[in-house]
C-alpha positions, 0 to 999 in steps of 0.5 A: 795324587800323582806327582804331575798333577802335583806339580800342575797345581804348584805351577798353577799357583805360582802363576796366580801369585805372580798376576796378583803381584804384577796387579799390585805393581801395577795398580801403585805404579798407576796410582803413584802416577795419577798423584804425581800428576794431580799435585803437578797441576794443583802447584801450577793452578795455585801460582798467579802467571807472572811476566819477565821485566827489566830494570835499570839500575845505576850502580852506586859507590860501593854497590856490589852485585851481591847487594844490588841481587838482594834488592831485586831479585824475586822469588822466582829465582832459586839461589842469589848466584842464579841471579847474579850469573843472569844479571852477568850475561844480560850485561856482559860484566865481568869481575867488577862494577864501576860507579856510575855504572848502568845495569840492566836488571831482570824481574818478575811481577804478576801484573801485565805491563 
């Protein structure tokens, strides 16, 4: 054999090689997406739609918002400070409560109101 024809079927081959593993990166990226996409739909189906309301809640001595976020927030919420910081804005406080005091509290449920 000559040395071209040698290298014709060297180059030949790593072409093929190189398709085959573009075909493999391709068929997991692919297949990755399809079971990324198929868990996302099946967590949603699984969860009942839930609504958003709000409560009032009148603040009693010695309350904090630590203990009035234990009481009501939901599982929708990922951490008690998320809660507390929404509860903050929806009632423009600051640092401190006062007895007596009206908050509004937000919640979830699954049944329409």
């Amino acid at each position: 054999m000559s040395r071209t024809r040698k290298e014709r079927i060297l180059q030949r081959r790593r072409i093929q090689r190189n398709r085959r593993i573009a075909s493999i990166c391709a068929m997991v990226v692919l297949s990755l997406t399809v079971s990324i996409l198929f868990h996302n739909f099946g967590a949603q189906a699984e969860r009942p739609q839930t609504y958003k309301y709000y409560a009032e809640v009148r603040v009693e001595s010695g309350d904090t918002l630590w203990d009035i976020a234990m009481q009501y927030m939901t599982e929708e919420y990922r951490s008690v400070n998320e809660y507390i910081r929404e509860i903050k804005k929806i009632n423009h406080l600051g640092a401190t409560l006062q007895y007596g005091q009206i908050l509004t509290i937000p919640y979830y449920s699954d049944e329409q109101k």
